[in-house]
C-alpha positions as CSV (number, residue, x, y, z in Angstrom):
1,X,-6.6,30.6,-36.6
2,X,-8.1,33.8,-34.6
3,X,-10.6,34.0,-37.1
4,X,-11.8,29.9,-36.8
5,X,-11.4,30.6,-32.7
6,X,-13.2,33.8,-32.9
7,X,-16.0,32.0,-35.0
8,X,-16.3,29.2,-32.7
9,X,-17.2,31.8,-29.4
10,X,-19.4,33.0,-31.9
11,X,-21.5,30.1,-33.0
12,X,-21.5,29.3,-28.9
13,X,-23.3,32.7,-28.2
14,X,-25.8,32.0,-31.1
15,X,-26.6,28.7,-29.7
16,X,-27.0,30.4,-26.2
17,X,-29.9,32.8,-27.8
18,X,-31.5,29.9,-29.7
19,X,-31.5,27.0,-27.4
20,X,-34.3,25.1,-26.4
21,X,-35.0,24.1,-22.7
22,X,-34.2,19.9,-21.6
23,X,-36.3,17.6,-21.8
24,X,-36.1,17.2,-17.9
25,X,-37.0,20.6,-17.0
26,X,-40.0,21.6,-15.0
27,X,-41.4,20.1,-11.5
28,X,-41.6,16.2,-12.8
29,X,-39.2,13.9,-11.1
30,X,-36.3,12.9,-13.5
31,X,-36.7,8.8,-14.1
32,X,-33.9,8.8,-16.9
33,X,-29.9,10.7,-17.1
34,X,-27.6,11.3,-20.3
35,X,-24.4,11.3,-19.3
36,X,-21.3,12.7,-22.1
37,X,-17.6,12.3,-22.4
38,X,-15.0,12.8,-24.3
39,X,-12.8,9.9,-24.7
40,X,-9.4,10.0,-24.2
41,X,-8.5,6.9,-26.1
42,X,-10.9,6.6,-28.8
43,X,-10.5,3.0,-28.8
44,X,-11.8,2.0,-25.5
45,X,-14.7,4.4,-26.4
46,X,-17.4,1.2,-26.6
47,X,-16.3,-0.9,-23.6
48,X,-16.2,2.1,-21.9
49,X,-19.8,3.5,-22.4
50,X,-21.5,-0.1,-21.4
51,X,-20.1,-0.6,-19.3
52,X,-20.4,3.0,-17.6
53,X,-24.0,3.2,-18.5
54,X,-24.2,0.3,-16.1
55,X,-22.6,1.3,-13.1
56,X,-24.2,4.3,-13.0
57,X,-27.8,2.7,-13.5
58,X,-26.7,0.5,-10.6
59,X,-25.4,3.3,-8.7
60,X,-28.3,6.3,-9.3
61,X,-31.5,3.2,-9.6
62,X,-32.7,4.7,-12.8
63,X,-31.9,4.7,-16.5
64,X,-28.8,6.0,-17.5
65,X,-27.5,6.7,-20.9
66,X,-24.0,7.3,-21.6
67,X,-22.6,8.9,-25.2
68,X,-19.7,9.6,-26.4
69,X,-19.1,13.6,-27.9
70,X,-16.9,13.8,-31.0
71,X,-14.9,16.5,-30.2
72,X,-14.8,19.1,-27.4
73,X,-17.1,21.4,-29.3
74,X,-20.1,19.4,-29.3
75,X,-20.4,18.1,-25.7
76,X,-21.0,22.0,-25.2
77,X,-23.3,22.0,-27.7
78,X,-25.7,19.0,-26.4
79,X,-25.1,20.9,-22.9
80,X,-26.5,23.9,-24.5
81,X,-29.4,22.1,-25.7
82,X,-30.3,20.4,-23.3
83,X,-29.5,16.9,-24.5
84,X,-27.2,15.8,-22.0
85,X,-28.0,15.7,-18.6
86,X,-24.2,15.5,-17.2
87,X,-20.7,16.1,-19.1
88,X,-17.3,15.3,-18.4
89,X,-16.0,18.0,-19.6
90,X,-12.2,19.3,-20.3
91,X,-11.9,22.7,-18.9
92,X,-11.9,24.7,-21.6
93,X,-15.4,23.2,-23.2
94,X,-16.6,23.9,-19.2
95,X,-15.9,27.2,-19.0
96,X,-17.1,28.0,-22.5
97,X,-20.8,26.0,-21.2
98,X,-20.5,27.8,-17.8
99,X,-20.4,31.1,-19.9
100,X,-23.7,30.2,-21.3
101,X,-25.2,29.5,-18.1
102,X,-25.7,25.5,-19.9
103,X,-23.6,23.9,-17.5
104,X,-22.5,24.1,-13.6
105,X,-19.4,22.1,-11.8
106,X,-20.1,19.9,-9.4
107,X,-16.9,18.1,-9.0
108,X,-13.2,18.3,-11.0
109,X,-11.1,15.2,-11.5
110,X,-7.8,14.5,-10.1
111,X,-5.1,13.0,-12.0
112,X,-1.6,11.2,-11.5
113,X,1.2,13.7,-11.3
114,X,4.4,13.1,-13.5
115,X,8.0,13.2,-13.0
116,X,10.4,15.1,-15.1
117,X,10.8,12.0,-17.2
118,X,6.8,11.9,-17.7
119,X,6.9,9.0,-15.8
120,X,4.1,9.2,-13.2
121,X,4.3,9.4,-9.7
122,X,2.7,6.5,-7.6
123,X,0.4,7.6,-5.4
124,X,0.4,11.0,-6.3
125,X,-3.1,13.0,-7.2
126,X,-3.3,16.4,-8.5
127,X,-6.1,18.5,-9.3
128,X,-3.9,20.2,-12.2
129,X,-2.1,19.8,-15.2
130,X,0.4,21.4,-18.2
131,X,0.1,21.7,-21.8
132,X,2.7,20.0,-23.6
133,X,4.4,20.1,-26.9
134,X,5.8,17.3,-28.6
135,X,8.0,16.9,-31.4
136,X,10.5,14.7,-32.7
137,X,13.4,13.6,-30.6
138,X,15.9,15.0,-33.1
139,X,13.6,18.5,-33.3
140,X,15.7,21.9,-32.7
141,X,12.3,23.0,-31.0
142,X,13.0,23.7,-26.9
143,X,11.0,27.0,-26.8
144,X,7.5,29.2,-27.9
145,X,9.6,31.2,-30.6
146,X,11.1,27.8,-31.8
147,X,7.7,27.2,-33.3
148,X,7.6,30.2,-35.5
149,X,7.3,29.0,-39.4
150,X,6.5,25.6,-38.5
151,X,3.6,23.3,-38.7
152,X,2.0,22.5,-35.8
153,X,-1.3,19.8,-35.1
154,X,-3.7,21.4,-32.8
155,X,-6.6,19.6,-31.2
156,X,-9.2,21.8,-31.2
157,X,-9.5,25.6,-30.3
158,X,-11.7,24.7,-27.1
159,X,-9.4,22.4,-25.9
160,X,-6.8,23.9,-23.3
161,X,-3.8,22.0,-23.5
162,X,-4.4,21.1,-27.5
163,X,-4.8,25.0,-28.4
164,X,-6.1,27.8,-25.8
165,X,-3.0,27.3,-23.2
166,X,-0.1,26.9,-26.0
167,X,-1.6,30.0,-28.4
168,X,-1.7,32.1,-25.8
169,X,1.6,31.7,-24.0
170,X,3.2,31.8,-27.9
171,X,1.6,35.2,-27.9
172,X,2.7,36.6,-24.5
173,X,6.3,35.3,-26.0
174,X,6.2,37.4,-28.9
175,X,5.9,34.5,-31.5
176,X,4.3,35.7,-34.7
177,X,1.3,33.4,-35.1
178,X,0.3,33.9,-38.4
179,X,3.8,32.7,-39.5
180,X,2.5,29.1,-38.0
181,X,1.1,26.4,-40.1
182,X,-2.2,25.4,-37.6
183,X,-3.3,21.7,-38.8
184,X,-6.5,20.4,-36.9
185,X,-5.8,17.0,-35.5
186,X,-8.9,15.7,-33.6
187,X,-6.8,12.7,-31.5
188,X,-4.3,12.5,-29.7
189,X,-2.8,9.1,-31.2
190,X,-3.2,10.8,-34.9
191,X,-1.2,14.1,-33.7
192,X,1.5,12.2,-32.5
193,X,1.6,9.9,-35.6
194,X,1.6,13.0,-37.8
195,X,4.3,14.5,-35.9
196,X,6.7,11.1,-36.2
197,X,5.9,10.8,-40.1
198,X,7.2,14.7,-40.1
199,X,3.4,15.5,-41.7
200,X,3.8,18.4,-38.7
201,X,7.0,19.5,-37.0
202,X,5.2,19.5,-33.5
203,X,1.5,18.7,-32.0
204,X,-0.2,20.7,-28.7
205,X,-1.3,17.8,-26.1
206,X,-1.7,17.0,-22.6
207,X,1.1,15.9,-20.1
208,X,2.3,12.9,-19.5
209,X,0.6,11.7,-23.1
210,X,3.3,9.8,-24.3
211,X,3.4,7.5,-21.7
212,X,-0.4,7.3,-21.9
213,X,0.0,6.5,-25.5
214,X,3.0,4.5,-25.4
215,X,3.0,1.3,-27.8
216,X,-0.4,2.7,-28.6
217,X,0.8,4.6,-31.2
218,X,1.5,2.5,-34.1
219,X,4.0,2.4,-37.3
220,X,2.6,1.8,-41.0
221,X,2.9,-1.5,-40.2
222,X,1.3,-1.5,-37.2
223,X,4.0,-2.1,-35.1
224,X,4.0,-0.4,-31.5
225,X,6.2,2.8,-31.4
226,X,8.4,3.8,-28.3
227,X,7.5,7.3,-28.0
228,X,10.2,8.0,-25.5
229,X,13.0,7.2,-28.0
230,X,11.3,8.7,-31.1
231,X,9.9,11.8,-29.6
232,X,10.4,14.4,-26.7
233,X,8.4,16.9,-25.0
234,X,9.8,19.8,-26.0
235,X,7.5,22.7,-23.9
236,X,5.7,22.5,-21.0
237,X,3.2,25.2,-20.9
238,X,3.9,27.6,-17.8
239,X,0.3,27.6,-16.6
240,X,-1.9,25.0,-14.9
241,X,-4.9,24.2,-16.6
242,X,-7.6,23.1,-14.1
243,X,-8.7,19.3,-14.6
244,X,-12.0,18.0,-16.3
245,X,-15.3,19.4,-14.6
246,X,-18.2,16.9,-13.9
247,X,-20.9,19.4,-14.7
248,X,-24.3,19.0,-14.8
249,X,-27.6,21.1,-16.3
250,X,-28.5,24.6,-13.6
251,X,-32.2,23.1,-13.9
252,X,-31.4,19.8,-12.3
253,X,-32.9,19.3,-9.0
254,X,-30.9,20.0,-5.9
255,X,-31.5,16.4,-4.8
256,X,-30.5,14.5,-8.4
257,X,-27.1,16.7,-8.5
258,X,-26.2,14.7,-4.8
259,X,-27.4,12.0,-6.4
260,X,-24.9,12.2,-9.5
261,X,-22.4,13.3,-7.1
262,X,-22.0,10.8,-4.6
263,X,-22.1,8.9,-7.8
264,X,-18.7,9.6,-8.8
265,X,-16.8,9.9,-5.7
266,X,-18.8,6.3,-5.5
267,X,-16.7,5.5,-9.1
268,X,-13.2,6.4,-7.3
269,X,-13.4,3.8,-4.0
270,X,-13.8,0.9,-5.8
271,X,-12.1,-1.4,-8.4
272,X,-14.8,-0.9,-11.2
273,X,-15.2,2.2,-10.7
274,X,-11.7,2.9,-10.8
275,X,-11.3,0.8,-14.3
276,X,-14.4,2.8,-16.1
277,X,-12.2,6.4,-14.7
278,X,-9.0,5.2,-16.6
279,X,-11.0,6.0,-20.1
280,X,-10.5,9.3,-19.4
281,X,-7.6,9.1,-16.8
282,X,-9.4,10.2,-13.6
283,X,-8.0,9.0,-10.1
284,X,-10.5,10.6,-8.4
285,X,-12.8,13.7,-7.7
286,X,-12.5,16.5,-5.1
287,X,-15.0,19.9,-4.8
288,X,-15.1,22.1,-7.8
289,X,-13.0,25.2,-7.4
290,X,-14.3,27.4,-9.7
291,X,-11.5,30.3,-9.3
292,X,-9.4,27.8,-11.0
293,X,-11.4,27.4,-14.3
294,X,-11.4,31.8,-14.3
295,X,-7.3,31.3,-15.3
296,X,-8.9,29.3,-18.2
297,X,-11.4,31.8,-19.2
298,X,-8.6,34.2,-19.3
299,X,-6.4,32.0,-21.5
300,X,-9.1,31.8,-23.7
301,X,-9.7,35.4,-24.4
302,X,-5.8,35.6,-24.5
303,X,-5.8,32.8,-26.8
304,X,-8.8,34.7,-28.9
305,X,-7.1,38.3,-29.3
């Protein structure tokens, strides 16, 4: 796992040296956007993009594109390149494009915040959130050394709460991580189903994902699954990772980035806008603070030793 993490930063810096500049760079005025996300439930991805693409034509009075990345790696990449204009990006992907001058906040998400029962708090909004680990109800897993010799699902090593956050706080508790069984999961939904078959003893996720995936999660038979009877969240990571960034190219104008982000605060006052958001579980958007998304660089270097 060090070596496939300590790969990835690699590849990342090689695509630094060798990218070529966007499309929309240079004094002409920018008629068209490309807006990426990563999806949070794959399988609102296509309602979801239409209709985003939409609202933010409406909103912005020019063409708008909206595509879908397939995993966090590759919305840095088309940043890096130059093919997208504007990501939503998890913090970890963020920090790794702000490290290669591609990419610069202009806003971070809010979320709901979550009871000790991961039920969420109404009308709570918080710009920060924890890893979590989940495992089987009956699992003897409550702490970092509890995963020692086990097999664990991992998103993917730029995501913060699927790998950077958990790896390195199993490190600063003295858990031998070559003694763990790393299996690459790309969703959510398929982490959790592999962990309730037994495939893995344990996946890395977000908080409060089982009640975002309750009854979404599915049997062989396709029946619904109660996630709060067949599973538990066994850790809690002890840091806060920062929320998504909404992060646009350095090279856009001045002018276009108050465009794109009166945009999204437009998104979070309104009933639409609000409904697009939930794809990715947004409840609204305050300034960037970008001392925040330093702690995630620093996880990631822990994470990377």
């Amino acid at each position: 796992m060090k070596k496939l993490f300590k790969l990835f930063l690699t590849a990342t810096m090689v695509l630094g040296l060798g990218a070529c500049s966007n499309s929309n760079g240079g004094s002409e005025e920018q008629t068209s956007l490309t807006i990426q996300f990563v999806p949070t439930n794959s399988d609102s991805v296509d309602a979801t993009t239409a209709a985003f693409a939409e609202y933010m034509k409406n909103l912005l009075d020019m063409d708008v594109e909206v595509t879908v990345a397939t995993d966090y790696t590759t919305i840095v990449e088309a940043m890096e390149s130059g093919q997208v204009d504007v990501g939503i990006m998890p913090p970890a992907a963020y920090v790794q494009a702000r490290s290669l001058d591609a990419a610069t906040s202009i806003l971070s998400s809010t979320l709901v915040d979550y009871d000790e029962n991961e039920m969420p708090v109404e009308g709570t909004s918080v710009g920060t959130f924890k890893a979590e680990v989940i495992t089987r109800a009956d699992a003897d897993i409550s702490s970092w050394k509890d995963l020692e010799g086990k097999n664990v699902a991992y998103l993917s090593v730029t995501s913060a709460s699927g790998y950077v956050y958990p790896v390195a706080e199993m490190k600063e508790a003295g858990v031998d991580i070559d003694s763990v069984n790393f299996t690459a999961i790309n969703d959510v939904v398929s982490a959790i189903k592999a962990v309730i078959s037994g495939q893995v003893d344990a996946c890395f996720t977000f908080e409060g994902s089982r009640y975002v995936f309750n009854n979404v999660v599915t049997d062989d038979a396709g029946n619904p699954v109660d996630l709060f009877e067949t599973t538990k969240a066994a850790i809690l990571s002890e840091g806060d990772i920062p929320n998504d960034a909404i992060a646009v190219l350095p090279s856009m104008s001045d002018e276009l980035k108050e465009k794109v982000k009166e945009a999204f605060l437009t998104m979070a006052s309104d009933e639409e806008g609000l409904k697009i958001m939930s794809a990715w579980g947004h409840t609204g958007y305050v300034e960037s603070d970008e001392a925040a998304y330093d702690t995630t660089a620093e996880y990631i270097e822990a994470a990377g030793e």
